[in-house]
C-alpha positions in Angstrom: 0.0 0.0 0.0 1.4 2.8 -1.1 -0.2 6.2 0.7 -1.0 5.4 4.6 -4.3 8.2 4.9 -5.6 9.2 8.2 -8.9 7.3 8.7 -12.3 8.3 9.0 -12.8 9.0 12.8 -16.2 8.3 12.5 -15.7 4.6 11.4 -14.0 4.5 14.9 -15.5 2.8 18.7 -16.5 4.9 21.1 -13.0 4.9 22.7 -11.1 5.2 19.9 -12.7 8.5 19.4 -12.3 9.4 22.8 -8.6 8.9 22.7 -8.3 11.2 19.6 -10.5 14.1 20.7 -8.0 16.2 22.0 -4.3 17.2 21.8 -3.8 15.6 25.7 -5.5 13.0 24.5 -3.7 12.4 21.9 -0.3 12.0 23.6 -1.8 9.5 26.3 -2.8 7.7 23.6 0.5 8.0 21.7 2.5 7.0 24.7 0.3 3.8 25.1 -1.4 5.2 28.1 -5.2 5.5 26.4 -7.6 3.3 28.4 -8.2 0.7 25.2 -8.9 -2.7 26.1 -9.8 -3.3 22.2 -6.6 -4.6 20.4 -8.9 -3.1 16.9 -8.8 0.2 18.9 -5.7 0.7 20.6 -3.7 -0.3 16.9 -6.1 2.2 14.8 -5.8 4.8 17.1 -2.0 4.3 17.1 -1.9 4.5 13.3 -4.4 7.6 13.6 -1.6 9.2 15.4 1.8 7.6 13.3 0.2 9.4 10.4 -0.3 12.5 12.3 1.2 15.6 11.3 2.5 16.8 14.6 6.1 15.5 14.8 6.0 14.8 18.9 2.5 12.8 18.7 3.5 10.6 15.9 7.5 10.2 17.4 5.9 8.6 20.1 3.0 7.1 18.3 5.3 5.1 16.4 7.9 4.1 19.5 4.4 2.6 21.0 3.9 0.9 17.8 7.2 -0.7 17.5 6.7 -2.2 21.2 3.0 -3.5 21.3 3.3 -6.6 22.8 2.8 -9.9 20.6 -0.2 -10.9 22.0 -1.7 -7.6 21.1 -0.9 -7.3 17.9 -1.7 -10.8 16.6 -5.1 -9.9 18.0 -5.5 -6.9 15.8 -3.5 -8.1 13.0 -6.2 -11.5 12.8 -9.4 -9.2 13.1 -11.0 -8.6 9.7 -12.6 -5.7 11.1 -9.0 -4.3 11.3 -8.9 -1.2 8.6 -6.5 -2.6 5.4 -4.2 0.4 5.9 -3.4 0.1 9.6 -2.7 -3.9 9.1 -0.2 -2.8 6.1 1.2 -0.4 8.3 1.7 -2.8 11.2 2.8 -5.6 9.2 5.5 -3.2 6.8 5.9 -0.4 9.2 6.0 -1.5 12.4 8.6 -3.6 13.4 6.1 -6.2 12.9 7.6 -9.8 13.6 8.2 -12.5 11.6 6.1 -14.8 12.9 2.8 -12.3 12.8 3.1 -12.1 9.1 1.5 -15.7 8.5 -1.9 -13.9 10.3 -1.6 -11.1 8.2 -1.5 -13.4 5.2 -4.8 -15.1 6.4 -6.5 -12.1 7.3 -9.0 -11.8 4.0 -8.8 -8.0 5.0 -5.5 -7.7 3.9 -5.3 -5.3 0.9 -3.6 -7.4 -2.0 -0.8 -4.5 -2.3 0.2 -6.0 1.6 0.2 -9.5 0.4 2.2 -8.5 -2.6 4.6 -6.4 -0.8 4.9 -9.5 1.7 5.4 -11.9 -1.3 8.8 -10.2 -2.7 10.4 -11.4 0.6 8.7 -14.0 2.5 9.8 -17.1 3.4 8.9 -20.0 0.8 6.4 -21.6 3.4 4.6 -18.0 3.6 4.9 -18.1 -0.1 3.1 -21.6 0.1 0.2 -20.1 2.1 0.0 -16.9 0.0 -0.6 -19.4 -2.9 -3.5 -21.2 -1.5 -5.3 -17.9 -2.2 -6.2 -19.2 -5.8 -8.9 -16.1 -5.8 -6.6 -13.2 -4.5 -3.7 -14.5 -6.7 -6.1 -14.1 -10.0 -7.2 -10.4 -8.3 -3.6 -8.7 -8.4 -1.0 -9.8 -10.7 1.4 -7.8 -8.6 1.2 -10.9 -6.1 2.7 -13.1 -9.2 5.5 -10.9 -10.3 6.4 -10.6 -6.7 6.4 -14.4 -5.9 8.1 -15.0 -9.2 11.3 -13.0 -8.1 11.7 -13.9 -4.7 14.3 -16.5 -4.5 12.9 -18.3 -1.7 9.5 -19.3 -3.5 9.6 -22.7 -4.2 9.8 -23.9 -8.1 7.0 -26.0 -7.7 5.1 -23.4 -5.8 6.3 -20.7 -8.8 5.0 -23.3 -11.3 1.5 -24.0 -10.0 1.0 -20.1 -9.8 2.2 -19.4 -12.9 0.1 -22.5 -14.3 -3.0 -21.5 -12.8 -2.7 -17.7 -14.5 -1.9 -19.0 -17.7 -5.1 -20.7 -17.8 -7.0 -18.1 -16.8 -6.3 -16.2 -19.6 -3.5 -13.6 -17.4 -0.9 -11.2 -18.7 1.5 -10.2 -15.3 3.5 -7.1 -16.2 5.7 -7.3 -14.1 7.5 -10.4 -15.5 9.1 -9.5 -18.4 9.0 -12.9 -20.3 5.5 -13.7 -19.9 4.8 -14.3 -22.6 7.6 -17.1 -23.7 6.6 -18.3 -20.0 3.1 -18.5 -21.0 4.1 -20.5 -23.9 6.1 -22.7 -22.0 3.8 -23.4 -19.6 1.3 -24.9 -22.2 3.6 -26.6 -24.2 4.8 -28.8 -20.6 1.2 -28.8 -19.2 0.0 -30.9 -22.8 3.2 -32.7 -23.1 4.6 -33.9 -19.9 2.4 -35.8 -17.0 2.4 -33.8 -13.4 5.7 -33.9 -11.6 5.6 -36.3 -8.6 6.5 -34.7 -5.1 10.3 -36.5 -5.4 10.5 -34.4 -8.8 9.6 -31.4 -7.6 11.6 -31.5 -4.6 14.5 -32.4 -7.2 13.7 -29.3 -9.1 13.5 -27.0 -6.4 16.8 -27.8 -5.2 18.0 -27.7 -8.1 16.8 -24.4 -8.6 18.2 -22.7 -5.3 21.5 -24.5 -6.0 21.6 -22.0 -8.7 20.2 -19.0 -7.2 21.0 -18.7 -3.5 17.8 -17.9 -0.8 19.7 -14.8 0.0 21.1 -12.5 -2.1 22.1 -8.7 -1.7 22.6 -6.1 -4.5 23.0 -8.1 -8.1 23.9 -11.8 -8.2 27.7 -12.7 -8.8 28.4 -12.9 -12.5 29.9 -16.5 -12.1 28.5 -19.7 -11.2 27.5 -20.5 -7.9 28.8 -24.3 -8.5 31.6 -25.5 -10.6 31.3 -24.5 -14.6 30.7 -28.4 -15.1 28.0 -28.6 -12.9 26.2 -25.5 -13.7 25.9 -26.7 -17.4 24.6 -29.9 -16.6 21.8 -28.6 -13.7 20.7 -25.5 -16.2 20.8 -28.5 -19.5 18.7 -30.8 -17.0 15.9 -27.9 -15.9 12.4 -27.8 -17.3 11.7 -24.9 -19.8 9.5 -22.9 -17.1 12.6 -22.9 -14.7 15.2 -22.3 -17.3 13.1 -19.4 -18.0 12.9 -18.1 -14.5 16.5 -18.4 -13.6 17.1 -16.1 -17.2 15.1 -13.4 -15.4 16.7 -14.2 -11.5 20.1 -15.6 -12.4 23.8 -13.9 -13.0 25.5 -13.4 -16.4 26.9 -16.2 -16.4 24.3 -18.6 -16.0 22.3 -16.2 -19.2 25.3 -16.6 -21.4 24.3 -20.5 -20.9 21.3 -19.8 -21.4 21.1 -17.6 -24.3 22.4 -21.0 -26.1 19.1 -22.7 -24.9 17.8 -24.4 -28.5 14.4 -23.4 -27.1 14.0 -20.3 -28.3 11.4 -19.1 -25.6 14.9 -19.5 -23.0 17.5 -17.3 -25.2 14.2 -15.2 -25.4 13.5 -14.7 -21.7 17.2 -14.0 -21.5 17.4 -10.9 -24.0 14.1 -9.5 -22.0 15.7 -10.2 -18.4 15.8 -6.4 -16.7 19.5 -7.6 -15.4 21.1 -7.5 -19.1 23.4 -4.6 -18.8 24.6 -2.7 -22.0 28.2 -4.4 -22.3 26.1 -7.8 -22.0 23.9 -6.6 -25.0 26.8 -5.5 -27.0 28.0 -9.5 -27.0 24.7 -11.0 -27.7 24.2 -7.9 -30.4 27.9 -9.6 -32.2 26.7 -13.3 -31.7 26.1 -14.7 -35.1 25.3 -17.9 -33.2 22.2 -16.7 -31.7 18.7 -16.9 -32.8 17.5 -14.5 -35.5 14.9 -13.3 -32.9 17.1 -12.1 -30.4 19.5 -10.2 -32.4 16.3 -8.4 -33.9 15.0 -8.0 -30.2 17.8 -6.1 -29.6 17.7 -4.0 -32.5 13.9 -2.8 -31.5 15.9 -1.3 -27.7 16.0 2.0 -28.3 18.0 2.3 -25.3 20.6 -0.2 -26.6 20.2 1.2 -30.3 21.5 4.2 -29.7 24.5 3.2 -28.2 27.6 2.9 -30.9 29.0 -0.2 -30.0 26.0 -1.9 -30.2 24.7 -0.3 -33.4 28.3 -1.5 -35.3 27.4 -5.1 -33.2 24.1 -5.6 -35.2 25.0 -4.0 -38.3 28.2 -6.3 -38.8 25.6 -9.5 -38.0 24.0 -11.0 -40.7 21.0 -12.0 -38.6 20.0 -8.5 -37.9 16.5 -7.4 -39.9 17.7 -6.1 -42.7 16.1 -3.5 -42.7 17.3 -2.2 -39.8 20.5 -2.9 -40.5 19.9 -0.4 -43.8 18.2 2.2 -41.5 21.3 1.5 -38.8 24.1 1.8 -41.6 23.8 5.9 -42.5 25.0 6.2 -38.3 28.3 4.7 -38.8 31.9 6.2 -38.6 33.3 6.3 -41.6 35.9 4.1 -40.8 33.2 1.6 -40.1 31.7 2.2 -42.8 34.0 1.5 -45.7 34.9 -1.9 -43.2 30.9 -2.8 -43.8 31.8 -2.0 -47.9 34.9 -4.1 -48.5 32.7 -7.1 -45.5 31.7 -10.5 -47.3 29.8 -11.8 -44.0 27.3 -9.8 -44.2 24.1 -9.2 -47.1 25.6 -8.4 -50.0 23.0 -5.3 -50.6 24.0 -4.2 -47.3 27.4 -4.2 -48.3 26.6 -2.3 -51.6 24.5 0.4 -50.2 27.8 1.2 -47.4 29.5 1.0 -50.7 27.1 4.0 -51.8 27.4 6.3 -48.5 31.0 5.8 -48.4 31.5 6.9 -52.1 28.6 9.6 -51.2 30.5 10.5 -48.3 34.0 10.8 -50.1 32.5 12.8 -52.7 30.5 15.4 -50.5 34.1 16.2 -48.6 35.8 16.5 -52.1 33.4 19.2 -53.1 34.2 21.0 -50.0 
């Protein structure tokens, strides 16, 4: 939940409103001194004040926050009377422990914005409850994207989400290779009979091996096994989890990837918001790659205009032609007369550099 607004007062008990009548009041209350019995109360009135616009009531609005006792908040925190905001603030805000976050997960008054936000990090048996929500999933796609990414969620968890929104006819934004994902998921669901719960214990391991539960900043760019081992376990994953770990994984474990002979795997690759420039600029001067990719590249206008990746695609013969004509007028002239004299490359690509470099030679003659 983005924006914590005060709430309605007169949505509030009796008590509540007593405790936020006045300025005096307000402090008691804010020091945890209010006479509220009510754990709904005494955690909405606390809110009232945390979002409060005088500094000293909400400093000490939010120290009584941080130190409610357990007891009390799991009380609130479980009561579906409890205002959405003021459990997202509790549960995001507050200091709010570990172990209350499961409540807040069952707690069908839970905004889906708090369950997604709890999703990116939670642990993969939270993640696991999170998922029986087959009707809040389907509500907010943000809930997806967020399970998708965090590197505790199970594989088998991941792929029984992702499963059940591909059915349903879903697009998730936030995961940049949907739509190869999508694919994929069809293509196993008609081809291959369910996983046992051996198998999918298999692959989740497999899939951690490769990228660790915890992580800070960007992945390392090496393997987090040996070489050997890394091509065998990323050769031996199913197309779905090949296609996560191109969005999750390092740059080393894409440039195995980007191999893949599926081409919904080099795909997910070339769309995973980890490829830096420099790692565009290979791929871009990859004549081994798929056709597609190279010509994904070439629609980036953020990698486009970069030199070093504009030479990279003109001087590959699997870049759209087209593009490689509209690309060519851009290059050094240096470059250029290289792309005239090239024999790897379309031979009318090579005669129209022929053209600009002669038109070029000639214009600075004239002058």
């Amino acid at each position: 939940m983005k924006h914590h607004a005060p709430l309605d007062t007169s949505s509030l008990s009796a008590e509540a409103q007593r405790a936020l009548s006045s300025g005096p009041a307000k402090m008691m209350a804010a020091r945890g001194m209010a006479p509220l019995a009510n754990p709904v109360d005494l955690t909405s009135v606390l809110y009232q004040l945390c979002v409060a616009t005088d500094e000293k009531i909400q400093g000490a609005a939010q120290g009584s926050a941080r130190g409610l006792p357990k007891a009390i908040l799991a009380g609130a925190l479980a009561d579906t009377t409890l205002d959405p905001m003021v459990i997202d603030y509790f549960v995001t805000h507050a200091d709010c422990r570990a172990e209350l976050v499961d409540i807040v997960i069952l707690n069908q008054s839970s905004a889906d914005s708090t369950i997604a936000t709890l999703a990116a990090n939670a642990t993969d048996k939270q993640v696991e409850l999170i998922s029986e929500n087959q009707q809040r999933i389907l509500g907010c796609t943000d809930i997806i994207s967020a399970i998708y990414a965090n590197p505790h969620a199970r594989m088998s968890t991941v792929d029984r989400i992702v499963e059940l929104a591909v059915r349903q006819g879903l697009k998730v934004p936030g995961i940049a290779a949907w739509d190869e994902l999508s694919r994929a998921v069809m293509q196993t669901g008609d081809e291959q009979p369910a996983p046992d719960s051996a198998e999918e214990q298999a692959a989740d391991n497999i899939f951690l091996s490769l990228v660790p539960e915890e992580q800070e900043g960007e992945p390392e760019d090496g393997p987090t096994v040996t070489v050997e081992e890394a091509e065998i376990q990323i050769r031996d994953m199913t197309i779905p989890a090949k296609i996560r770990l191109a969005m999750m994984g390092n740059k080393f474990q894409r440039s195995q990837l980007i191999k893949d002979p599926k081409k919904l795997v080099s795909m997910a690759v070339i769309k995973s918001p980890s490829v830096k420039d420099n790692e565009a600029a290979g791929y871009a001067s990859n004549t081994a790659l798929a056709e597609d990719v190279i010509g994904y590249i070439a629609t980036k206008k953020e990698w486009v205009k970069l030199y070093h990746i504009k030479l990279a695609l003109v001087n590959n013969p699997k870049c759209p032609l087209p593009t490689a004509m509209r690309l060519l007028p851009h290059l050094r002239a240096k470059d250029l007369g290289a792309m005239a004299r090239s024999r790897s490359i379309p031979s009318a690509l090579s005669a129209q550099a022929r053209k600009l470099s002669a038109a070029r030679r000639g214009g600075s003659k004239k002058k």
